[in-house]
N, C-alpha and C positions, 0 to 999 in steps of 0.2 A: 603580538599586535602592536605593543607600544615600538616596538624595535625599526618595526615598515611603516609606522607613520614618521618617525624620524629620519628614515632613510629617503622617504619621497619629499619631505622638508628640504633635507640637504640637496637634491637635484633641483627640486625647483629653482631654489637658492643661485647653484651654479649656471644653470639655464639664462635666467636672469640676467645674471653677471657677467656671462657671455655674453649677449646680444647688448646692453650696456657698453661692454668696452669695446664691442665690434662698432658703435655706433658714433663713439667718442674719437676710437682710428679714422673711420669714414672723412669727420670733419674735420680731423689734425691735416690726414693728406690733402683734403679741399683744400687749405690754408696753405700747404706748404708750395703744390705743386703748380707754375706758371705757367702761363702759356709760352709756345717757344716762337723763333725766328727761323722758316727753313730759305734758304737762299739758292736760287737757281744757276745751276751751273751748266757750264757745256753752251753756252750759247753760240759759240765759235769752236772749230775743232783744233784752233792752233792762233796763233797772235797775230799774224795777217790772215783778211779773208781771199784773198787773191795778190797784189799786187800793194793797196793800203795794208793797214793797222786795222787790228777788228779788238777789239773790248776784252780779248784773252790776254791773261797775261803770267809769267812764271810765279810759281811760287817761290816762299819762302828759301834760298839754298839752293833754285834750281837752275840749270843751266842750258841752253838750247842752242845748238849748233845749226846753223843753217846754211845750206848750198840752195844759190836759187841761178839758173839758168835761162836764157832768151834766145832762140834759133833768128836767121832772118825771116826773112817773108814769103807767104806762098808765094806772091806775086814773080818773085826771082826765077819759077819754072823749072824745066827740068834740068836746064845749065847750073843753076846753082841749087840743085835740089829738094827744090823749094822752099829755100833755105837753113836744107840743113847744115850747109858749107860755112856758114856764119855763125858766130855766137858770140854772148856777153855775157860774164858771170859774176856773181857777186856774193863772199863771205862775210858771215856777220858771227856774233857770239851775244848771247842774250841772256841778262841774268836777274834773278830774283833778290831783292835784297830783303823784303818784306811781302809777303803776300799781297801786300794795296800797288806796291812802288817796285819800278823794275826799270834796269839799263839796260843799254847795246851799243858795240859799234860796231862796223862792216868796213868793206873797200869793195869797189865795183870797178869792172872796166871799160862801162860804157862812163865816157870821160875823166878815166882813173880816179873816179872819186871817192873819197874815206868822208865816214858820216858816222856820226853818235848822236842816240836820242833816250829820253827818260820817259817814262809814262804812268801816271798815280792812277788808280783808283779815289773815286771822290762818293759815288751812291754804288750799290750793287741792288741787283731786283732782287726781293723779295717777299714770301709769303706770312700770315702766322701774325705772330703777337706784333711786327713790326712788315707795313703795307710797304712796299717800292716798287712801282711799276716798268722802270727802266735802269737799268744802269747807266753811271757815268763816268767818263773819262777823261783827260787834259794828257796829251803827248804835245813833245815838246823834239826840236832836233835842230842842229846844224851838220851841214855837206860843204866840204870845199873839193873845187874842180881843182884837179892839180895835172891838168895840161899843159905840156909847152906855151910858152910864149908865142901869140905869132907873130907878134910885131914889136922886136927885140927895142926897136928904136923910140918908143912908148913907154913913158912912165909907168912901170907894172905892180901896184900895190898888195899885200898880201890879202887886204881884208877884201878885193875885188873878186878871190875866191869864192868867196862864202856865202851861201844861201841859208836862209832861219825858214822851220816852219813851226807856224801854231795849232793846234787841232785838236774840236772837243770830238769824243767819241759817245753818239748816244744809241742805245741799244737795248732793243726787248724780244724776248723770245716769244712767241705767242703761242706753242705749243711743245711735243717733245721732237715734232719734226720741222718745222719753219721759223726762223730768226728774222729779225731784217736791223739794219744799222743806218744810220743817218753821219757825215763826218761831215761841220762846216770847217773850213781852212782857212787858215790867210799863211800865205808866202811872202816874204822878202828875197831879191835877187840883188846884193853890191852891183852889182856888174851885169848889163844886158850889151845884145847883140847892136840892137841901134837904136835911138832915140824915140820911138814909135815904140820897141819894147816897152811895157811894163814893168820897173821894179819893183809892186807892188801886184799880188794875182790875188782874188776872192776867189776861192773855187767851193760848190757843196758835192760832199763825195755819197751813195746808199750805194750798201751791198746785203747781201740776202741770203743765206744758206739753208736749203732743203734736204733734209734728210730721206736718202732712197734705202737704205736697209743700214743694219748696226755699224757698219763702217764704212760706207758712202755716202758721199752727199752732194749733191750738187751747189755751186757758186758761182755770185754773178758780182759783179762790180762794176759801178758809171760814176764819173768824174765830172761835173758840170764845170769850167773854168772863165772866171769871168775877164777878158781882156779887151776893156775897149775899142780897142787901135785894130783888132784881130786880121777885119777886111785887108787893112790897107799895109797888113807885115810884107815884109820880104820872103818871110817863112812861112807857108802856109801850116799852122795848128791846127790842131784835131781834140777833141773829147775822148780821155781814156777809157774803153770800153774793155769790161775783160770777163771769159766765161771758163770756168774749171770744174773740176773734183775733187774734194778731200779724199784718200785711199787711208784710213790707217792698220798699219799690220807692225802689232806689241808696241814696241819703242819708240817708231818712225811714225811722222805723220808726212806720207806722199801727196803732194800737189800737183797738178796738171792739166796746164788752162792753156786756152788760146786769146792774143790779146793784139791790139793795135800801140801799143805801148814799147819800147826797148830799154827803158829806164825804169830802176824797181824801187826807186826813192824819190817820196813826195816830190822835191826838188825840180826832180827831172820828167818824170811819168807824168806828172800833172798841169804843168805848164808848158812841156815840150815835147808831147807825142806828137809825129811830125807824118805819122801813118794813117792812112783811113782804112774802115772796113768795108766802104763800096767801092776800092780797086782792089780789094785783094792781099791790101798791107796789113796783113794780119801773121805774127811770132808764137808758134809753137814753142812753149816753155815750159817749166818744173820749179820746184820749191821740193827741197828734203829737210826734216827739220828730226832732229837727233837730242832729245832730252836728256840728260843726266843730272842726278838728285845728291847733292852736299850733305845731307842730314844724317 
């Protein structure tokens, strides 16, 4: 008898002491464990959403090769097959140096132009212990035309080349299938066509990507361009308008939009789309972009 009341002693005992030090864990982990930061990713399927910069950008080590192509215009018919008989292309190489902060530079030969630009991250959206409803961006670039001369007899300075653009990138995803982007601009141009040009263009760019299943999506892009003088140019200007598809399969993210544009850098697409899409001047084109990772 004495032996089983000692023995029910001792579990009580341990019972006890259990739920004691179950209880003491409880409140060490309350203490230890924070709440976290989850940050939305994928808001873009690739670092242009069409023709602009969309708010993606490489990572850390990585590297992105890009082919982006421009057919001419249906308008051209069936003589020039509706413009497939035309093209401009343009290679670029794009690279990660920090997951926030990333380089590029290209050559295009819609006006033989070579173009390098940077682009930081400044906010990222996110959920969790830390709120951010949009992210944000600051891309930065210069382009120079490097055309013949056409009027040899003319003082031809180098910096006449060169075009600067400046541009925030802001952007929120609003679900796992619909984005939209906002980009205000300002361009400088050295060098315009004639006095009634503008060397100075304010343009606001929104583009928007919908997602139709795991690896499509639909893309739009509009370029508002503010140019006083517009009416009374020699060059009748257009608003860049551009509509496509993300494809990606593994590696490659395929692009393929139709657009009133022939130039694929700020520079040119934005202040000099010279095409409308109520005649018809509309460029069947592509964007292939080829990642490879340093790490």
């Amino acid at each position: 008898m004495k032996k089983l009341s000692l023995f029910i002693l001792n579990l009580i005992f341990l019972l006890s002491g259990s739920r004691a030090f179950g209880q003491d864990l409880d409140a060490l982990l309350d203490q230890e464990t924070k709440p976290t930061t989850d940050y939305v990713t994928a808001t873009f399927k690739a670092s242009r959403i069409i023709n602009g910069h969309s708010i993606e950008q490489m990572k850390n080590k990585q590297l992105d090769f890009r082919i982006s192509h421009r057919f001419g215009t249906l308008n051209n018919g069936a003589y020039g097959l509706w413009g497939l008989d035309q093209s401009v292309i343009h290679f670029s190489l794009e690279y990660g140096i920090k997951d926030w902060w990333m380089v590029g530079i290209g050559r295009g030969s819609y006006n033989k132009t070579y173009d390098a630009f940077t682009k930081f991250r400044i906010l990222r959206q996110s959920t969790g212990a830390r709120e951010m409803p949009i992210h944000l961006s600051y891309m930065t670039s210069v382009e120079m035309n490097t055309l013949k001369n056409t009027d040899p007899n003319r003082t031809n300075y180098f910096s006449s080349r060169l075009a600067f653009v400046h541009q925030l990138l802001i952007a929120r995803k609003f679900s796992d299938k619909f984005s939209l982007e906002l980009n205000p601009t300002f361009i400088h141009r050295n060098l315009v066509k004639t006095e009634l040009d503008p060397n100075d263009v304010w343009a606001l760019g929104i583009g928007a990507r919908y997602k139709l299943s795991r690896r499509i999506s639909l893309n739009a892009e509009y370029y508002y361009a503010y140019m006083a003088n517009r009416d009374y140019l020699d060059t009748k200007y257009h608003n860049s308008l551009a509509v496509g598809f993300d494809i990606e399969t593994g590696g490659h993210v395929f692009q393929i939009m139709f657009t009133n544009s022939l130039g694929m850098r700020e520079g040119t697409f934005i202040p000099g789309t010279t095409d409308s899409w109520t005649d018809a001047g509309i460029h069947l084109g592509f964007n292939i972009s080829r990642v490879f990772s340093f790490k």
